[in-house]
MDTraj code that builds the backbone (N, CA, C; nanometers):
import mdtraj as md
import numpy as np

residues = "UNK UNK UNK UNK UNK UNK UNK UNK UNK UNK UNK UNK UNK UNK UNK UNK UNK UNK UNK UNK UNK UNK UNK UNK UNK UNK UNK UNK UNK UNK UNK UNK UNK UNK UNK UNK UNK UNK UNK UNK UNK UNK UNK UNK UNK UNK UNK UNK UNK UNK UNK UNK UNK UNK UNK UNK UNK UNK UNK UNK UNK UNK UNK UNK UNK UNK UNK UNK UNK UNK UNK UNK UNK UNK UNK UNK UNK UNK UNK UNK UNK UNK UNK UNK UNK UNK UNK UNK UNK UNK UNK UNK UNK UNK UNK UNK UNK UNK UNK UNK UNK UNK UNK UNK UNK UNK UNK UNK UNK UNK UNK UNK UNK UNK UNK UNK UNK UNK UNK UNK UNK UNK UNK UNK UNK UNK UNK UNK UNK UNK UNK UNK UNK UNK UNK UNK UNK UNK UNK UNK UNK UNK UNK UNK UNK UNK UNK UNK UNK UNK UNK UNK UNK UNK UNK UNK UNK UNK UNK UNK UNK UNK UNK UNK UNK UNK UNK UNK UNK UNK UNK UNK UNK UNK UNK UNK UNK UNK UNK".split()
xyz = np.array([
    [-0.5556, -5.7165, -4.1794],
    [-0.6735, -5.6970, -4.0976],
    [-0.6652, -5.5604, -4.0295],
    [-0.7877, -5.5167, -4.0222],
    [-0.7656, -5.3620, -3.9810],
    [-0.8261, -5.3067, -3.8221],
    [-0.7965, -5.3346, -3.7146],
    [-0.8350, -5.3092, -3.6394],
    [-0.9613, -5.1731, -3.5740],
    [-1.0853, -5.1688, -3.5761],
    [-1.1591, -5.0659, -3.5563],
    [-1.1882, -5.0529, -3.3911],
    [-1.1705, -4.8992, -3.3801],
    [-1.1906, -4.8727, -3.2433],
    [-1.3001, -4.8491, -3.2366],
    [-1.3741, -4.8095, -3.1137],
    [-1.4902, -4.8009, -3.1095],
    [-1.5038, -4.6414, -3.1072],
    [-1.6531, -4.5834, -3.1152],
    [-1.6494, -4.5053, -3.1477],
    [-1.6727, -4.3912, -3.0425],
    [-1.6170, -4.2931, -3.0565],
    [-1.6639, -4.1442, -2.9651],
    [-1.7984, -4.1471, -2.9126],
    [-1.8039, -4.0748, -2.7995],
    [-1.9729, -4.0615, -2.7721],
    [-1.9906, -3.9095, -2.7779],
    [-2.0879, -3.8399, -2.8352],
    [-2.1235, -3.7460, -2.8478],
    [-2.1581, -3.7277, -2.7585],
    [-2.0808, -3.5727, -2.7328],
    [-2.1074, -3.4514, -2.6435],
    [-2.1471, -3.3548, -2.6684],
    [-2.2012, -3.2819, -2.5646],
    [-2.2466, -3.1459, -2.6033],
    [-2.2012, -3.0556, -2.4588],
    [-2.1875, -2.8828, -2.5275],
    [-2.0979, -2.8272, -2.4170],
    [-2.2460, -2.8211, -2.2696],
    [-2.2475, -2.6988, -2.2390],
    [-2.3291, -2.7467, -2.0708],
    [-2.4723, -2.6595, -2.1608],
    [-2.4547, -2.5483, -2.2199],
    [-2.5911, -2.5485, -2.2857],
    [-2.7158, -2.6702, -2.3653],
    [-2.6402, -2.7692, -2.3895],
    [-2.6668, -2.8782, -2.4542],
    [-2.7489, -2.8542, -2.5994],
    [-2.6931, -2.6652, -2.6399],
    [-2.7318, -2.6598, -2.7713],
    [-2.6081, -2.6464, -2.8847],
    [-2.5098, -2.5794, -2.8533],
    [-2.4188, -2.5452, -2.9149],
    [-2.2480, -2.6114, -2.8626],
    [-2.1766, -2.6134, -2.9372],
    [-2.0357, -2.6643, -2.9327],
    [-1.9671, -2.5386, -2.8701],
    [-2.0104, -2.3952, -2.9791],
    [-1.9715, -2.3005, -3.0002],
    [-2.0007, -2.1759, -3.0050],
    [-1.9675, -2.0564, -3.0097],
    [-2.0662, -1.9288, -2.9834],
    [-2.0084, -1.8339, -3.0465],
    [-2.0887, -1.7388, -3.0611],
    [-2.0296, -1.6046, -3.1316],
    [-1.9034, -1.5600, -3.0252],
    [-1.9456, -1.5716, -2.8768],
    [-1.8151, -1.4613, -2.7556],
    [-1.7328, -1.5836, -2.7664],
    [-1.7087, -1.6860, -2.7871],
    [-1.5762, -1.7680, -2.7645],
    [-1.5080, -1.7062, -2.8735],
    [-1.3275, -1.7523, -2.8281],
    [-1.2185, -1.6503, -2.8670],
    [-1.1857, -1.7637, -3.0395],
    [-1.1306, -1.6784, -3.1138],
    [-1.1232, -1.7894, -3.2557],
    [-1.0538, -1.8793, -3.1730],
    [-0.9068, -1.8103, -3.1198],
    [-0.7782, -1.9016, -3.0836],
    [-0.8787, -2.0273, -2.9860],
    [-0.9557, -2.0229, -2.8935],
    [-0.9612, -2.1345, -2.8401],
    [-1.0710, -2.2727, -2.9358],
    [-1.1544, -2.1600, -2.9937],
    [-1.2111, -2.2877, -3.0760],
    [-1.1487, -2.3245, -3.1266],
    [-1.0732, -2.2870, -3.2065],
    [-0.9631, -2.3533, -3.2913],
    [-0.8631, -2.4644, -3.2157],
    [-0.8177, -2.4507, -3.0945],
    [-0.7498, -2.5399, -3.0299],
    [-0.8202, -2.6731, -3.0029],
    [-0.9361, -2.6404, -2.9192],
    [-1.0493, -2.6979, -2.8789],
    [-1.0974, -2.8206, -3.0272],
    [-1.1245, -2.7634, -3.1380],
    [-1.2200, -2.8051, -3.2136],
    [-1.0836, -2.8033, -3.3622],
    [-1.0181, -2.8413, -3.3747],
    [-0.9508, -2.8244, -3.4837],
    [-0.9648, -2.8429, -3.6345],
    [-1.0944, -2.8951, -3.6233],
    [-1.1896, -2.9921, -3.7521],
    [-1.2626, -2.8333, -3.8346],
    [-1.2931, -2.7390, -3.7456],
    [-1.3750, -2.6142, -3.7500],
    [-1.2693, -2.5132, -3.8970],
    [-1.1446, -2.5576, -3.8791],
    [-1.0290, -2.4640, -3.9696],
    [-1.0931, -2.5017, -4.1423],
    [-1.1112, -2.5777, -4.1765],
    [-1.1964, -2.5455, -4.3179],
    [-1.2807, -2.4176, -4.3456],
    [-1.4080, -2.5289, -4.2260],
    [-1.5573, -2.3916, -4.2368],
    [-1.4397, -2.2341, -4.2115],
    [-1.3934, -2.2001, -4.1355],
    [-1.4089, -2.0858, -4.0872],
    [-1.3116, -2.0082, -4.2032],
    [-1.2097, -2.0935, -4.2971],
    [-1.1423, -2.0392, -4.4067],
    [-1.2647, -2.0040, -4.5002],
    [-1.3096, -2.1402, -4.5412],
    [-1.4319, -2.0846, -4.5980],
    [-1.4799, -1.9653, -4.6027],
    [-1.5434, -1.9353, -4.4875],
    [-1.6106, -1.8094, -4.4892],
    [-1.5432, -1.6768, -4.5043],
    [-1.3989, -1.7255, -4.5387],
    [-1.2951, -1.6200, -4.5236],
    [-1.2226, -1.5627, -4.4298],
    [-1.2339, -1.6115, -4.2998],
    [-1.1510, -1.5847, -4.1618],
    [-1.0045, -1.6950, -4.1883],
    [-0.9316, -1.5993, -4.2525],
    [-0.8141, -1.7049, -4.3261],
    [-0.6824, -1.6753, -4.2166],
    [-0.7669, -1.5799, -4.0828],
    [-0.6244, -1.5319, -4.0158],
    [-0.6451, -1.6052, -3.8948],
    [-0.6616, -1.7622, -3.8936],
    [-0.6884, -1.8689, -3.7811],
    [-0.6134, -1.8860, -3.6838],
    [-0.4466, -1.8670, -3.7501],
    [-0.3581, -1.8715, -3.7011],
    [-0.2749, -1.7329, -3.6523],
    [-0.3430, -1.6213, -3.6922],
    [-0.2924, -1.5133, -3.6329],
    [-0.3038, -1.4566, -3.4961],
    [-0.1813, -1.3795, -3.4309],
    [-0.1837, -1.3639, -3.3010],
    [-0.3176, -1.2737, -3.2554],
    [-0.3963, -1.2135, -3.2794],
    [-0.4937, -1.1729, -3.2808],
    [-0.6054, -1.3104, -3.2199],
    [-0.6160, -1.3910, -3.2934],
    [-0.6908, -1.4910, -3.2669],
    [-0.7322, -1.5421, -3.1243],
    [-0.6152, -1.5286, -3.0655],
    [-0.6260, -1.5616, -2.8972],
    [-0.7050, -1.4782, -2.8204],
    [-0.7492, -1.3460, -2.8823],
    [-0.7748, -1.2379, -2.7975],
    [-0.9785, -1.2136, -2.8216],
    [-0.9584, -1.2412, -2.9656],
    [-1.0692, -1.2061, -3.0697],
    [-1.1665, -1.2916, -3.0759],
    [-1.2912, -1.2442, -3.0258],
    [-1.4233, -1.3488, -2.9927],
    [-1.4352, -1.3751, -3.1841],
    [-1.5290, -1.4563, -3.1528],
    [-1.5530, -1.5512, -3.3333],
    [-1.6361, -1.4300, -3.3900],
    [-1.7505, -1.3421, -3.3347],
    [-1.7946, -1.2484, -3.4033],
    [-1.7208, -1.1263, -3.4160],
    [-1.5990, -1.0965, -3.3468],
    [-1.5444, -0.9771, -3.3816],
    [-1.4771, -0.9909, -3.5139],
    [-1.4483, -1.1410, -3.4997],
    [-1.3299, -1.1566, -3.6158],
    [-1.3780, -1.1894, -3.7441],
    [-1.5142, -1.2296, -3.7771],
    [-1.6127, -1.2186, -3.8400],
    [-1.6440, -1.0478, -3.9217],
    [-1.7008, -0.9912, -3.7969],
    [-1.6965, -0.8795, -3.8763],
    [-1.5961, -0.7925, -3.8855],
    [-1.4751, -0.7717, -3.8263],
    [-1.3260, -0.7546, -3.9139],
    [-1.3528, -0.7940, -4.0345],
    [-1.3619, -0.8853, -4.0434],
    [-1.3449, -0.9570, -4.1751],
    [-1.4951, -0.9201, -4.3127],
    [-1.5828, -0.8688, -4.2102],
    [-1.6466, -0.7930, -4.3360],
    [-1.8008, -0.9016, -4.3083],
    [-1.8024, -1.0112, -4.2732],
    [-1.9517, -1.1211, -4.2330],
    [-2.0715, -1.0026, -4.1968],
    [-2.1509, -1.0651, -4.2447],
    [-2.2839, -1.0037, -4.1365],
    [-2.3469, -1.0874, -4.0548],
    [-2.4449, -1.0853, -3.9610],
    [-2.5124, -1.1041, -3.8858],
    [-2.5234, -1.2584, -3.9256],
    [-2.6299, -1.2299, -4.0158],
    [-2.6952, -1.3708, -4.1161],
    [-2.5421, -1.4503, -4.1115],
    [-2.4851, -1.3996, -4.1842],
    [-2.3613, -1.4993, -4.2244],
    [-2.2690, -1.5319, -4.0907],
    [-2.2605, -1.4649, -4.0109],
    [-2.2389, -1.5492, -3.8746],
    [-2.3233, -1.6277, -3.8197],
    [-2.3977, -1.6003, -3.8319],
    [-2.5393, -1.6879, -3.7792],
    [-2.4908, -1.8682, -3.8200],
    [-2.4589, -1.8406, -3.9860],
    [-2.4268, -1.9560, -4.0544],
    [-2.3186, -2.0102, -4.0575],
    [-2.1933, -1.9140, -4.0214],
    [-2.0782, -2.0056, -4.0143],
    [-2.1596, -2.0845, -3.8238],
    [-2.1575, -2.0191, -3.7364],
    [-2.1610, -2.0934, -3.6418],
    [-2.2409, -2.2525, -3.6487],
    [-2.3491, -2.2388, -3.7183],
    [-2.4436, -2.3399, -3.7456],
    [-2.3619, -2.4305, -3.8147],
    [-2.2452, -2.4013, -3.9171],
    [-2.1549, -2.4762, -4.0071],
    [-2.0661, -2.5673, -3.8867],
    [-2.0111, -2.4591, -3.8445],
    [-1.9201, -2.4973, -3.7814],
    [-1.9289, -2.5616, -3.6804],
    [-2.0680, -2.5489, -3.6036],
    [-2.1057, -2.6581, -3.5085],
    [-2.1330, -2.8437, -3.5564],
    [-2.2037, -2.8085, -3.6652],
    [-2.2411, -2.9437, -3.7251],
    [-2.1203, -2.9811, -3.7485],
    [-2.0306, -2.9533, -3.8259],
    [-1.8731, -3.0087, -3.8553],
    [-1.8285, -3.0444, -3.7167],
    [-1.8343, -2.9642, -3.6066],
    [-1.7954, -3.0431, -3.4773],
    [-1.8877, -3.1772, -3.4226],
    [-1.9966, -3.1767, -3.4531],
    [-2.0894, -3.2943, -3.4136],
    [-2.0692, -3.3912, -3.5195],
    [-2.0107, -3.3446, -3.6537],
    [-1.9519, -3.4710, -3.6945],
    [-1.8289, -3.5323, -3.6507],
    [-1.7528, -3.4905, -3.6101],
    [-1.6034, -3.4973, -3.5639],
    [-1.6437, -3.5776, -3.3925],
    [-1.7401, -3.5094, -3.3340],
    [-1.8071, -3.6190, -3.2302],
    [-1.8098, -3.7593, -3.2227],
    [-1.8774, -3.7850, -3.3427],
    [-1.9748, -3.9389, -3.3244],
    [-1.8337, -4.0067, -3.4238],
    [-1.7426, -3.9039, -3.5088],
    [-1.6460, -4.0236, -3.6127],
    [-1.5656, -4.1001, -3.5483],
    [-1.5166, -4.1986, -3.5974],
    [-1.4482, -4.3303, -3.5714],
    [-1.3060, -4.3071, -3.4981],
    [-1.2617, -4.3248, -3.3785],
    [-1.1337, -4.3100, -3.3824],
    [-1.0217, -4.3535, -3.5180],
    [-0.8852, -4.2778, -3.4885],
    [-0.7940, -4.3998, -3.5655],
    [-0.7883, -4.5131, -3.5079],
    [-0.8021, -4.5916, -3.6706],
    [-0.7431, -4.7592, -3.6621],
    [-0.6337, -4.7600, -3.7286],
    [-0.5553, -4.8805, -3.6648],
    [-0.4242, -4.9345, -3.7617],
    [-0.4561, -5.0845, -3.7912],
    [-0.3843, -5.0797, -3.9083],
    [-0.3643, -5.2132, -3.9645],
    [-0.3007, -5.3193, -3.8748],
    [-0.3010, -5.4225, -3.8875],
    [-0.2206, -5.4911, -3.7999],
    [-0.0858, -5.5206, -3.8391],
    [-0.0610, -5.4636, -3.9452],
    [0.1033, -5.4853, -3.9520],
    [0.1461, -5.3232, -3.9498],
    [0.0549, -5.2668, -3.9062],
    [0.1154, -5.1571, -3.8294],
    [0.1341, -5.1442, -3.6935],
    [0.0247, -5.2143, -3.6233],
    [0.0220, -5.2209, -3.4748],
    [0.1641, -5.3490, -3.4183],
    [0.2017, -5.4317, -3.5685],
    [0.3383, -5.4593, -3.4961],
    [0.4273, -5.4234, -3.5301],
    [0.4513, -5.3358, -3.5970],
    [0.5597, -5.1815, -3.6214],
    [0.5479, -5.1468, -3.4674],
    [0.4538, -5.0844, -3.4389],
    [0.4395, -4.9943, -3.3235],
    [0.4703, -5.1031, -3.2132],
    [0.4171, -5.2505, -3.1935],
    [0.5289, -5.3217, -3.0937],
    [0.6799, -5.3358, -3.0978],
    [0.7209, -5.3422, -3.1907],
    [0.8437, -5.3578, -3.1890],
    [0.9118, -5.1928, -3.1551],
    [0.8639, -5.0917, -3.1691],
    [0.8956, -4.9863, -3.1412],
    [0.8928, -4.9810, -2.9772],
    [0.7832, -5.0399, -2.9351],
    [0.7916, -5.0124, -2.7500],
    [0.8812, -5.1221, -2.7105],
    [0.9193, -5.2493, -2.7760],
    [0.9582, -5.3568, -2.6976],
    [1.1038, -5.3197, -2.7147],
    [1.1617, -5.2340, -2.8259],
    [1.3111, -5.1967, -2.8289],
    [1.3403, -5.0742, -2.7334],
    [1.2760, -4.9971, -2.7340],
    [1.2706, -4.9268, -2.5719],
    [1.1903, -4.9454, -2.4246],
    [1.1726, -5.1012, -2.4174],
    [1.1295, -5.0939, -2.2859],
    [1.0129, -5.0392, -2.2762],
    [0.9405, -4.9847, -2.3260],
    [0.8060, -4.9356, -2.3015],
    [0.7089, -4.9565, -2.2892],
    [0.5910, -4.8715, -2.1917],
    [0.4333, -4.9099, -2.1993],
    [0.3768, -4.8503, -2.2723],
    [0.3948, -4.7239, -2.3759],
    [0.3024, -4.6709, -2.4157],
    [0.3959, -4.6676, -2.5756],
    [0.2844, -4.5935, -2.6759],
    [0.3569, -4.4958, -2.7995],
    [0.3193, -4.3890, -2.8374],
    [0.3591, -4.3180, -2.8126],
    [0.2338, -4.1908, -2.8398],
    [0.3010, -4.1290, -2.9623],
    [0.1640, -4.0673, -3.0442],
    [0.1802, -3.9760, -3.1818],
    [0.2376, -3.8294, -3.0824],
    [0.3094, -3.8199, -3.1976],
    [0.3612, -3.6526, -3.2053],
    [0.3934, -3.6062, -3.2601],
    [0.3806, -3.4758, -3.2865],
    [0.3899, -3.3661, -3.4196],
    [0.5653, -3.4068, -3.4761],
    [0.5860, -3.4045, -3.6185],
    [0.7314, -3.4448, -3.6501],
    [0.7181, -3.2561, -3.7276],
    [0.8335, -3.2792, -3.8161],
    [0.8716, -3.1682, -3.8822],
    [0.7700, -3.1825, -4.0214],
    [0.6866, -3.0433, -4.0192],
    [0.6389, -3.0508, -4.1839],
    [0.4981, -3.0404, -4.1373],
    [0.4896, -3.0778, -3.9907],
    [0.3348, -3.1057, -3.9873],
    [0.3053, -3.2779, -3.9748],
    [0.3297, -3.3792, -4.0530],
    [0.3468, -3.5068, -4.0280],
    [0.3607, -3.5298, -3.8467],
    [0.3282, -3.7153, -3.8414],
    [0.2942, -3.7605, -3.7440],
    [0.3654, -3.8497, -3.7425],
    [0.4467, -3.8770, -3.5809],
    [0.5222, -3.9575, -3.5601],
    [0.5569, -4.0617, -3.4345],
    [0.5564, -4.1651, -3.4112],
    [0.5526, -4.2187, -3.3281],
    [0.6764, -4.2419, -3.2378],
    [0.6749, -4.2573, -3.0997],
    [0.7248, -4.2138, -3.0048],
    [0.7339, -4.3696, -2.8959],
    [0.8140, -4.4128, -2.8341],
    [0.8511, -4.5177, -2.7149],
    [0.7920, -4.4421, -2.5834],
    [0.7176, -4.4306, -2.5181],
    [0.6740, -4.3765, -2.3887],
    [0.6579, -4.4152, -2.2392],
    [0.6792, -4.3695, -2.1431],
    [0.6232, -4.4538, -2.0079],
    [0.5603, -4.3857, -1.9659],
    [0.4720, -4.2825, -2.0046],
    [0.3964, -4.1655, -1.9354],
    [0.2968, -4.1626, -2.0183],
    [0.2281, -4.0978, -1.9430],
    [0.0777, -3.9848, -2.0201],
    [0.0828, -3.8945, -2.0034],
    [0.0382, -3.7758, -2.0276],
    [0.0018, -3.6643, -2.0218],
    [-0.1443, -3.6194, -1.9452],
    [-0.1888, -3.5465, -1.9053],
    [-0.2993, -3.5084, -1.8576],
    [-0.3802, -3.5183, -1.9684],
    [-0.3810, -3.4535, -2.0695],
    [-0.4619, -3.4976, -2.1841],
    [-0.5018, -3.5649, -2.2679],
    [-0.3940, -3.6665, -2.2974],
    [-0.3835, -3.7941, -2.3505],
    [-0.5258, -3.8523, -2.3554],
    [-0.5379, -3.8949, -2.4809],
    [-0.5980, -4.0087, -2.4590],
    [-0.5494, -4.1209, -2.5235],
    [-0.5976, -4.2502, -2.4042],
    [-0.5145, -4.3584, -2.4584],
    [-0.6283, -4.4245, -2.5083],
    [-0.5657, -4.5081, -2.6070],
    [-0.6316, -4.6450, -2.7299],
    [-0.5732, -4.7312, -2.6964],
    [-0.5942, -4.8646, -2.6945],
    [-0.5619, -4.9952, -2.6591],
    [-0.5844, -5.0070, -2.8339],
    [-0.4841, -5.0630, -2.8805],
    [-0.4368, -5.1187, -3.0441],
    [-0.4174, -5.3063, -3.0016],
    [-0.5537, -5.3391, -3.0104],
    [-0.5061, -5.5443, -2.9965],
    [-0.4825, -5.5769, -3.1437],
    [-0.4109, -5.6533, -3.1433],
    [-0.3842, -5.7255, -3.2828],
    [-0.3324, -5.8842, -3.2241],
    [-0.4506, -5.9484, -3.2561],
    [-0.4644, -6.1233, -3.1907],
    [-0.4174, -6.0531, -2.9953],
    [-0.2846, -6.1702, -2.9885],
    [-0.3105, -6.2095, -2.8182],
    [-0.2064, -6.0846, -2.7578],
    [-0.1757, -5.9889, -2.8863],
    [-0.0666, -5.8838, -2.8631],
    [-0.1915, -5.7566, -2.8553],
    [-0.1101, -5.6607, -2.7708],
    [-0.2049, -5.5009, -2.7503],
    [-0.0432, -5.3949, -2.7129],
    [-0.1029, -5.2717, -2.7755],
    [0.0071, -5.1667, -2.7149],
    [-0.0920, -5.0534, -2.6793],
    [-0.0778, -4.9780, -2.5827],
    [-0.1381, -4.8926, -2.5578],
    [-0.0561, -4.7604, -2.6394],
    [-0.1697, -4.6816, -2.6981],
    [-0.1279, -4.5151, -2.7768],
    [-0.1769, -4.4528, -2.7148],
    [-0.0938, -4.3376, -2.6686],
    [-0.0674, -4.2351, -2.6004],
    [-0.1181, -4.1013, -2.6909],
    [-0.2130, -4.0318, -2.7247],
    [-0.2358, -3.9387, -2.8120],
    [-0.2865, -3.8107, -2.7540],
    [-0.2125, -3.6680, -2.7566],
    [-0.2972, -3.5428, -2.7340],
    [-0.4556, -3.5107, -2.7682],
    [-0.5340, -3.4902, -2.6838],
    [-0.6681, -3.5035, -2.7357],
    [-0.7001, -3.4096, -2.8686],
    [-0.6494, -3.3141, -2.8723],
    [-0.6324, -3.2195, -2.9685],
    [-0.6193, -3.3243, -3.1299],
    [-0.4649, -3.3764, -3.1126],
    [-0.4575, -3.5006, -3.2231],
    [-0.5201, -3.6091, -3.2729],
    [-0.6112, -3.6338, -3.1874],
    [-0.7195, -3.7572, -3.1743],
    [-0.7943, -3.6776, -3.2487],
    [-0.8412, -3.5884, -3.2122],
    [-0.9301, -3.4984, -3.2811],
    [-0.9085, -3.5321, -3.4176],
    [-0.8093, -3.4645, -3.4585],
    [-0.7493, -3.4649, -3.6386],
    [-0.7441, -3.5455, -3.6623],
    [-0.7053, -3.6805, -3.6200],
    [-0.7105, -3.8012, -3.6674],
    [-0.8472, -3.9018, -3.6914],
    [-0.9437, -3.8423, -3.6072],
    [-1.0611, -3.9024, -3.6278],
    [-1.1122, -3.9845, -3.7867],
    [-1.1540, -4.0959, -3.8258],
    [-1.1548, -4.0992, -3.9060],
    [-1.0452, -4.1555, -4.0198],
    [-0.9644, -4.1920, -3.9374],
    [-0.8009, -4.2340, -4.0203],
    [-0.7753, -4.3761, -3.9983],
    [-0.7242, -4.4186, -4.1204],
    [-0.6538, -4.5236, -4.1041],
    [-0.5012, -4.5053, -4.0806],
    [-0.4574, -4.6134, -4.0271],
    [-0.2923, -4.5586, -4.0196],
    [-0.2403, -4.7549, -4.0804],
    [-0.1378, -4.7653, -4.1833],
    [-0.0768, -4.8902, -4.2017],
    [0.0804, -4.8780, -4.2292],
    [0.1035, -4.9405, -4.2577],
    [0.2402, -4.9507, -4.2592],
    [0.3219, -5.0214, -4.3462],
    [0.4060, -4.9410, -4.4530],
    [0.4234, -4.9796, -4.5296],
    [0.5852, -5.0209, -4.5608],
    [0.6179, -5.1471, -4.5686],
    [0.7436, -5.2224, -4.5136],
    [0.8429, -5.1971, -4.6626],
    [0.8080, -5.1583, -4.7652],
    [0.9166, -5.1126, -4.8557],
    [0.9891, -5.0041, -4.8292],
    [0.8842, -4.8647, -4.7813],
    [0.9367, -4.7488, -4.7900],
    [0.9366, -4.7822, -4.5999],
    [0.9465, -4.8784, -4.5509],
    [0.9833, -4.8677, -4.4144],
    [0.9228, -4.7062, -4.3011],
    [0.7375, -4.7075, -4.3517],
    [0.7278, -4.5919, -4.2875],
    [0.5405, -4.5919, -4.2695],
    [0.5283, -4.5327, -4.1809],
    [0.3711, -4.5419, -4.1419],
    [0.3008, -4.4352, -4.2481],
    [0.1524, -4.4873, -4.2667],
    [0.0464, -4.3686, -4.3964],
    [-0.0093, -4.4115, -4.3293],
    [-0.1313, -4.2682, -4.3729],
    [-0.2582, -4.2898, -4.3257],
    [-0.3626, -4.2300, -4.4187],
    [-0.4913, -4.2855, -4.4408],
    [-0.5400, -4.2136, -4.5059],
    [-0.7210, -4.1995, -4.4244],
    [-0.7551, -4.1095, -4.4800],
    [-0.8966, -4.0612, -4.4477],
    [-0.9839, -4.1987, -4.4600],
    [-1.0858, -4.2038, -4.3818],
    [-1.1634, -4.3271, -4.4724],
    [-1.3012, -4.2373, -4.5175],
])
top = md.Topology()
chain = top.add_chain()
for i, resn in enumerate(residues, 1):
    res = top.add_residue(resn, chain, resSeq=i)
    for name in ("N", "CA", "C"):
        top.add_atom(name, md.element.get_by_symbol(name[0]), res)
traj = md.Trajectory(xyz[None], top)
């Protein structure tokens, strides 16, 4: 059985037209909006991750990169809609014989929480917790008369939008896939 969370409520920034803008810096949309790293390869801004990025509004780095007008015009329009989809999508769900993986993980350390966190490779890994973070957001995971609360960077919630997570007791290890 697969537990579904409920879903995000769409936001919009204080203009209540755009997510995003030509003067915001790549580096913060990119932090901010992490769903945006396709479109903006796409269009050929393949240096997302370069130190430059932090400094460099989305149209400078655009036309560095050679865009015109029009074609900024369109990544932003891209790249906004890809964020208003990433809005309204589904949190992660887990299976329920994943959500009692993840109990037995808090009940062997004493814990209230589990939070995801970056492992080696890029992969995602779960964690025994008694804290939050300022950013966190937490999910309540019920499975029947049992619940664990997940502890997740909002940033990661982000990327995960849309995921299943289960657990698979041969190879003794959590997957997830897109739905």
């Amino acid at each position: 059985m697969v537990i579904k969370l409920s879903k995000s409520k769409k936001k919009r920034n204080s203009s209540g037209k755009f997510f995003i803008k030509k003067t915001d810096l790549i580096g913060d949309i990119v932090f901010k909006y992490p769903e945006v790293t396709p479109v903006f390869a796409q269009a050929g801004l393949h240096c997302i991750g370069c130190h430059v990025s932090v400094s460099e509004s989305l149209q400078d780095g655009c036309l560095t990169h050679g865009l015109n007008d029009k074609e900024i015009n369109q990544l932003i329009i891209d790249a906004n809609k890809r964020i208003s989809e990433f809005e309204i999508a589904s949190r992660v769900s887990f299976s329920s014989i994943a959500i009692n993986e993840l109990l037995k993980k808090v009940k062997s350390k004493n814990s209230r929480y589990v939070r995801i966190v970056n492992s080696f490779g890029g992969d995602f890994d779960f964690e025994p917790s008694n804290s939050v973070n300022e950013d966190d957001v937490v999910i309540k995971l019920v499975n029947g008369s049992n619940f664990i609360e997940l502890a997740i960077p909002s940033r990661i919630e982000r990327m995960l939008r849309n995921v299943e997570i289960d657990y698979n007791s041969k190879i003794k290890d959590f997957s997830a896939k897109r739905k």
